[in-house]
C-alpha positions as CSV (number, residue, x, y, z in Angstrom):
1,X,-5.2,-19.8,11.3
2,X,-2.8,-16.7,10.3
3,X,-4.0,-13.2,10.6
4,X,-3.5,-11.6,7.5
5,X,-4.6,-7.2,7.9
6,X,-6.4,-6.3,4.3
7,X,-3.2,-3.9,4.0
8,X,-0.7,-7.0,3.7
9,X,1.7,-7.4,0.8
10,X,0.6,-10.6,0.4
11,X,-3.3,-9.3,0.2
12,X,-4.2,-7.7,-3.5
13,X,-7.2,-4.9,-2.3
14,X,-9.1,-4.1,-5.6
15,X,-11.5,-1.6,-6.5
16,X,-15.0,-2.9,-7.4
17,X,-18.1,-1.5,-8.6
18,X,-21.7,-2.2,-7.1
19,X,-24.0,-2.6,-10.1
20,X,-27.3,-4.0,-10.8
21,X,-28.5,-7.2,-12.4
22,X,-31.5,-8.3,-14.0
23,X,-34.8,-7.3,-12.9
24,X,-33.6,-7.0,-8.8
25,X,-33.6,-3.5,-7.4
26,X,-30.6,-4.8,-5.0
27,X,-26.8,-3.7,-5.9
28,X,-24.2,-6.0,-6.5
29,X,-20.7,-6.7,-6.5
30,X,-19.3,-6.4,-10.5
31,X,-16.5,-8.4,-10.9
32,X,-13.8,-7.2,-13.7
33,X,-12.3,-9.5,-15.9
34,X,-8.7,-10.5,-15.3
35,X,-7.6,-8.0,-18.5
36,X,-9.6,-4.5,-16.8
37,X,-7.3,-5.0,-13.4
38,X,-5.1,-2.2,-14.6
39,X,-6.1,1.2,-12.5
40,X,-8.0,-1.1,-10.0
41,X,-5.2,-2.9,-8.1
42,X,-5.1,-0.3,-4.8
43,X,-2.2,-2.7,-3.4
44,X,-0.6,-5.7,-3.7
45,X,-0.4,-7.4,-6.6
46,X,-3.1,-9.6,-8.7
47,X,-2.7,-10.5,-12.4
48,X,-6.1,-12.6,-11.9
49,X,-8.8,-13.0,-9.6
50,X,-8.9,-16.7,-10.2
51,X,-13.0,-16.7,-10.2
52,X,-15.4,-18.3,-13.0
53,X,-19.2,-18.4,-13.3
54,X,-20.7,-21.2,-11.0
55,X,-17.4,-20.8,-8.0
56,X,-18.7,-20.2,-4.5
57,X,-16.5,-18.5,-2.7
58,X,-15.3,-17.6,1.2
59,X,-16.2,-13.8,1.5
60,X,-15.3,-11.9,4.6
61,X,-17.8,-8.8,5.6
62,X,-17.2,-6.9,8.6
63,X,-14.8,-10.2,10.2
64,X,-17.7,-12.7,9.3
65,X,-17.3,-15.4,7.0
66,X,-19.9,-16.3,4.3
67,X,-20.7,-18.1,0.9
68,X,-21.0,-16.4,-1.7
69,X,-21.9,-17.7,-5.6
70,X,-20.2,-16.0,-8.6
71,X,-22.9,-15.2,-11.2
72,X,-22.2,-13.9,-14.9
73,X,-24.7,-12.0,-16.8
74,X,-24.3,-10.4,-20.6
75,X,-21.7,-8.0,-18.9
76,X,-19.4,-10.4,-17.0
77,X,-19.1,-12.3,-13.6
78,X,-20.9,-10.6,-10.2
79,X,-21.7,-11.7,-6.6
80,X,-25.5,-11.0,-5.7
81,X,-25.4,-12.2,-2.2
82,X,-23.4,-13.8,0.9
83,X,-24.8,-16.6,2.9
84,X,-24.2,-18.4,6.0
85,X,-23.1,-21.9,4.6
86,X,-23.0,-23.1,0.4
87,X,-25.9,-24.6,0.5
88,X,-28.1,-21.7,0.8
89,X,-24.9,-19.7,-1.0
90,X,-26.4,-22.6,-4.1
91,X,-30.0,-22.4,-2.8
92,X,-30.1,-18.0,-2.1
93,X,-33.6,-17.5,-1.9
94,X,-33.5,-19.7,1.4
95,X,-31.2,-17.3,3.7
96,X,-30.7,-14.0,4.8
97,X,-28.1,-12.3,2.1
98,X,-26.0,-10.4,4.3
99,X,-23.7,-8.7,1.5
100,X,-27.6,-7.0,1.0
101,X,-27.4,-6.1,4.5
102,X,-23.9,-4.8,4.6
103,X,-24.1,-2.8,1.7
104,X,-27.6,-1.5,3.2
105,X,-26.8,-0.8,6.6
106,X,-23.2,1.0,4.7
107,X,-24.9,3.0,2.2
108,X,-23.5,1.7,-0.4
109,X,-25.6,1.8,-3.9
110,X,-24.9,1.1,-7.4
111,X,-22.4,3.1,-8.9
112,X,-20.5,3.2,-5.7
113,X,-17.1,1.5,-5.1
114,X,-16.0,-1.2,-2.5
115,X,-12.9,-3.0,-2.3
116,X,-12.3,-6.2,-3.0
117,X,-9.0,-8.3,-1.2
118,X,-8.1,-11.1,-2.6
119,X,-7.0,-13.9,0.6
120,X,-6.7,-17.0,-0.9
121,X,-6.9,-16.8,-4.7
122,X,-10.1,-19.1,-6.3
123,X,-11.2,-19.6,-2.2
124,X,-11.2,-16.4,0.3
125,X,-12.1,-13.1,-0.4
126,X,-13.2,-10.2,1.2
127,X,-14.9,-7.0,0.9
128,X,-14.8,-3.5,2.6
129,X,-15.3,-0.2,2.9
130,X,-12.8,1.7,0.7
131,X,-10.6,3.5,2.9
132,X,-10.9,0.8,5.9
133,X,-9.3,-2.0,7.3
134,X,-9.6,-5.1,8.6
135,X,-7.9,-8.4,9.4
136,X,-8.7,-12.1,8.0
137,X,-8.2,-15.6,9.1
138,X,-6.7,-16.6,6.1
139,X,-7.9,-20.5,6.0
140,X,-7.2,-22.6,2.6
141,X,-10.4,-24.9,2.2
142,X,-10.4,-28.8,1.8
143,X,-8.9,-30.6,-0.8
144,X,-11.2,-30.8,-3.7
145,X,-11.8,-34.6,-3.1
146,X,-13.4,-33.3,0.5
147,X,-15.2,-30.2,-0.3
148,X,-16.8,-32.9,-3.9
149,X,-18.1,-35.2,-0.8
150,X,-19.0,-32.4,1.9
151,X,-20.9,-30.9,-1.8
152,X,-22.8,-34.3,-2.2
153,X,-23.7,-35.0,1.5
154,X,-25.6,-31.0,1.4
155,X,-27.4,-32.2,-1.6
């Protein structure tokens, strides 16, 4: 697996806000559409963030890998939570959701700003502390034809 630091050419860092959603008193991650990436690109480039309603997604947090599902609501797409595997990434009440506890033990509340890097377009992603860096294992995932079957045998 490559090394790729979150200051790479190749990785597009972009500057999210932590909102809230519905009725929970947690923040989360508001993603903006493709057409508001203007003024947030930080570096690299990204004319798209490749992500839809219903994807889960690889997110790195603080070198750790997790699952994270991309939720809309009446203001656009969002990430509530990161999980140890998809199945509780599709099932979230079941599992700790350690973007919650990264955020928490960080400080972070809504309103404030993380970045987000963009890996592997549509499949790795990660998130940081503005100002920091870090280094990913930048994996591609299974063909679609393995991750359909590895998606029917968790249920």
């Amino acid at each position: 697996m490559p090394r790729v630091p979150s200051d790479d050419e190749g990785v597009a860092s972009v500057r999210v806000s932590l909102a809230r959603s519905g009725g929970t008193r947690r923040p989360c991650v508001r993603i903006p559409d493709d057409d508001e990436l203007d003024g947030r690109v930080e570096s690299g480039t990204c004319e798209s963030l490749s992500l839809a309603a219903g994807d889960v997604i690889r997110v790195a947090i603080d070198r750790e890998e997790y699952h994270a599902p991309v939720r809309s609501d009446s203001r656009g797409l969002l990430v509530r939570g990161a999980f140890d595997n998809r199945r509780l990434a599709r099932e979230p009440g079941d599992g700790a959701n350690r973007l919650a506890e990264w955020l928490d033990e960080n400080g972070r509340e809504p309103g404030d700003a993380v970045v987000l890097d963009v890996v592997v377009p549509g499949e790795q992603y990660g998130l940081r502390i503005p100002g920091e860096r870090t280094v990913y294992e930048a994996t591609r995932g299974p063909r679609s034809s393995l991750s359909d079957i590895a998606r029917d045998l968790d249920g």
